[in-house]
N, C-alpha and C positions, 0 to 999 in steps of 0.2 A: 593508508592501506597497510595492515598486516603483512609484515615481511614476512614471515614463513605461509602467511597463505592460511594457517590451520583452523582459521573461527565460520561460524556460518553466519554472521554478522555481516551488513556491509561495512564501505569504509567509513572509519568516523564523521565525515561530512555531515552521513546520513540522519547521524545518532544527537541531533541538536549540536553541532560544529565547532564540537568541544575543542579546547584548547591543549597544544599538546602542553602536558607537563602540567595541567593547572588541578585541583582537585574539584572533582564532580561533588553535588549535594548528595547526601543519599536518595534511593529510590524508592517510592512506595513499595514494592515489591519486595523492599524489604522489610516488612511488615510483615510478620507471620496470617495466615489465610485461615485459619485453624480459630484464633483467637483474640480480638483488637485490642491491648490492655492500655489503661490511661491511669495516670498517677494522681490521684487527687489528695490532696491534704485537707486532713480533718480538721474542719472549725471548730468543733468541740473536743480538740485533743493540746493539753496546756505544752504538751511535748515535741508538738509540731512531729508526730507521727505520721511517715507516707505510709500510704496504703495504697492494694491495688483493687481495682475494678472492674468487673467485666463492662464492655460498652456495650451500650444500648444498640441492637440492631436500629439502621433506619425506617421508616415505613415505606416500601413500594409505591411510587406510581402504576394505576393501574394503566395497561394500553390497549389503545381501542382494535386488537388484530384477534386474529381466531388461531387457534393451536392445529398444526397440522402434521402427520409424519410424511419426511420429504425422503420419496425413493429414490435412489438415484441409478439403478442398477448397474450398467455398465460405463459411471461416472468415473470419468478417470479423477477423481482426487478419491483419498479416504478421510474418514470412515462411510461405509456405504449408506449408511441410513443412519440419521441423525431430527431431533423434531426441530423443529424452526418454529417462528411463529410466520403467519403471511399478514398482510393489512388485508383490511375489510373492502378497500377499493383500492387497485391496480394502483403505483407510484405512476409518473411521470416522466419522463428522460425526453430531455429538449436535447437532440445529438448535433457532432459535424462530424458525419462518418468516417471521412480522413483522418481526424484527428487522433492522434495513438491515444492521447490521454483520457480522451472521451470511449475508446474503447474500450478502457479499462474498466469503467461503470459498465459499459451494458454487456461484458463481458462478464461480470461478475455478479449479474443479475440473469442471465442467461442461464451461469453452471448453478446457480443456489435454488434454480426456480423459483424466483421471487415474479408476483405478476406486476408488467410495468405496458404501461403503454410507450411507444419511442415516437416522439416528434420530430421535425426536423427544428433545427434552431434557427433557420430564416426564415420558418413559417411568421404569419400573425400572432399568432399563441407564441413562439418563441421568441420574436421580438420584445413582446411585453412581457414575458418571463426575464429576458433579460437586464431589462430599462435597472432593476433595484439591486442589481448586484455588479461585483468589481468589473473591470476590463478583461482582466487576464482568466474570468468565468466563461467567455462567451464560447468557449466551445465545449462545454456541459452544464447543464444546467438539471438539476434532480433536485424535483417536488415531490414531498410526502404531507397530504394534509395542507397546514397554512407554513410548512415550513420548507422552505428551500434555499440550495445551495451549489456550490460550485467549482470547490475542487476538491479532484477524485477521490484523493486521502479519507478527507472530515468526509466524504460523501458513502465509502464503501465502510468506517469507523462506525458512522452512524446506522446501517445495516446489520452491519454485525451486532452492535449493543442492544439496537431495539428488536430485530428479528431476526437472525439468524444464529445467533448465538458463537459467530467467530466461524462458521460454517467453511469449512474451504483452507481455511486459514493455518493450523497448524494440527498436531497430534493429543497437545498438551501447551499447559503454559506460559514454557519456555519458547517455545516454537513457534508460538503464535507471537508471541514478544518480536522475537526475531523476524516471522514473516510480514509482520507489521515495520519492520526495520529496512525491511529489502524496499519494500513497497514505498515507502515514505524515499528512498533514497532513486530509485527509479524516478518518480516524478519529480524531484524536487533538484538533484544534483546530475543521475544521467540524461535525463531529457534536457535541462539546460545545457548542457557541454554538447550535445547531438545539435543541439537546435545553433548554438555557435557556428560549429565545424557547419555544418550545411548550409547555413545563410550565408559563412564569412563576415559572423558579424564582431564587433568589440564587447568583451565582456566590461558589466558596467566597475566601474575604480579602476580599470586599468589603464596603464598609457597609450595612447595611440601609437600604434607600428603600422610597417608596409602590410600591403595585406598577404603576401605569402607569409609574414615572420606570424601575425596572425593565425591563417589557418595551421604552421607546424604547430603553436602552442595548441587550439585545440586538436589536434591531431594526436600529442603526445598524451593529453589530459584522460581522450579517448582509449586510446592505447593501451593505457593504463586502466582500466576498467577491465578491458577484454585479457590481457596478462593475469589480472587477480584470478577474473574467472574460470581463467585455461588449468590456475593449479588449482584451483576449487575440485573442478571437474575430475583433476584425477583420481581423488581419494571417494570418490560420490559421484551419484547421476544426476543429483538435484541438488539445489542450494539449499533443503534442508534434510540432506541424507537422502533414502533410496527411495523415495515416495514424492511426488511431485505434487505440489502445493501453489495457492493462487499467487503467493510471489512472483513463482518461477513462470506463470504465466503474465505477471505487470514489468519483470524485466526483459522476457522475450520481447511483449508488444515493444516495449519503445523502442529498444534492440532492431526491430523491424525499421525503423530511422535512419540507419547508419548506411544508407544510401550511397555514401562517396567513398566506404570504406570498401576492399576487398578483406574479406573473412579468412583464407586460404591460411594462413600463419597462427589461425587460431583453430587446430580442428577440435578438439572437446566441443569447444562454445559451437561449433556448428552444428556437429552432434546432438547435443543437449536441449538448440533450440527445433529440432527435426522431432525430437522424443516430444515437444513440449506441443506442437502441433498438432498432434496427434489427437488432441481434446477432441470432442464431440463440435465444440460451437467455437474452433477458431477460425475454421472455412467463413463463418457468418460473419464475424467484426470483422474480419482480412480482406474477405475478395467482393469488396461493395465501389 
């Protein structure tokens, strides 16, 4: 975690579990957007002259959805109207409504107005939705067409790429970068340290201890979390500036988990996730 607190990034965890002190590869993104150039050297230059080339755009897959303008009027994210594409027939969502992570799909299917049917996941239809995918899928499962899938990330990624176009997601491309950072770090490192402290469970590679010496460790891990966030909050209302974006609704939900914690020591973050409530369709995933 950023000791001064000042980035809108999560902690490194989040960011592929880089190593401190090691050096990162570069990043596509650093590849200018503008221009893709590749070096090719000329077979017919006795000089072994580089030369540069513009590259060949690739050809589009077409997709099977209809172009639609999505109004959102009094949507709490920006920008208020934006086109998406929608599919030609309604997705799928095999849900377990309790589950925070599985909210996160139909929550984010909700505010982009994508049409989806929601099943439950110990229907018949959800059972066998289940049978071809991992263990740790079974409490979302999202079908589109003959493709399906099962956790939140790859499943709201895949949304945005094919129809919504990052919808929700940020202002620009930095932002969207970044809210893709929260989002990936919410499910993937605060939902697991929630899910720890709340069961009392052993995190895996670690040595077995009493189980209070247990719960302080995730206690403190958590702790840490709600600290980062409290100076986040002072300089800003939302984790990316003054505009509340679907991050700040996938670190709320799991936020909603911390069941054994009292809040009171953190009041920004309480704040913050009262502002965050405020959505049109959090009443719907929340109180089921």
């Amino acid at each position: 975690i950023n000791a001064e607190y000042g980035v809108t990034s999560p902690p490194s965890s989040a960011n592929g579990n880089r190593k401190r002190g090691g050096k990162s590869k570069a990043s596509k993104s650093d590849v200018s957007l503008v221009s893709a150039l590749r070096i090719q050297r000329s077979s017919s230059s006795k000089s072994g002259e580089i030369r540069l080339k513009d590259e060949e755009p690739k050809e589009t897959q077409s997709l099977k959805h209809e172009t639609v303008e999505l109004k959102s009027g009094t949507n709490f994210y920006l920008p208020k109207r934006k086109l998406v594409h929608k599919p030609l027939e309604p997705f799928k969502l095999f849900v377990n409504e309790k589950h925070s992570l599985a909210k996160l799909v139909w929550l984010y299917l909700l505010e982009s107005q994508m049409p989806f049917k929601k099943i439950s996941i110990t229907s018949k239809e959800g059972t066998r939705a289940s049978s071809t995918l991992p263990s740790y899928c079974k409490h979302c499962i999202f079908v589109d067409g003959d493709s399906s899938m099962g956790q939140p990330t790859a499943i709201i990624r895949h949304i945005c790429n094919s129809y919504t176009n990052n919808l929700l997601m940020g202002a620009d491309t930095s932002q969207i970068s970044q809210g893709f950072s929260w989002l990936h770090w919410a499910v993937s490192v605060l939902h697991r340290d929630l899910y720890y402290l709340n069961n009392g469970q052993l995190k895996r590679g670690s040595v077995k201890e009493p189980q209070n010496e247990l719960i302080k460790s995730s206690l403190d891990s958590v702790s840490l979390y709600f600290d980062m966030l409290e100076k986040i909050f002072t300089s800003r209302d939302y984790l990316l500036g003054s505009v509340a974006w679907f991050c700040d609704s996938a670190v709320a939900l799991i936020l909603e988990d911390a069941s054994t914690l009292s809040l009171s020591s953190w009041p920004r973050v309480l704040d913050w996730m009262a502002r965050v409530k405020q959505q049109p369709n959090w009443a719907v995933v929340t109180e089921v």
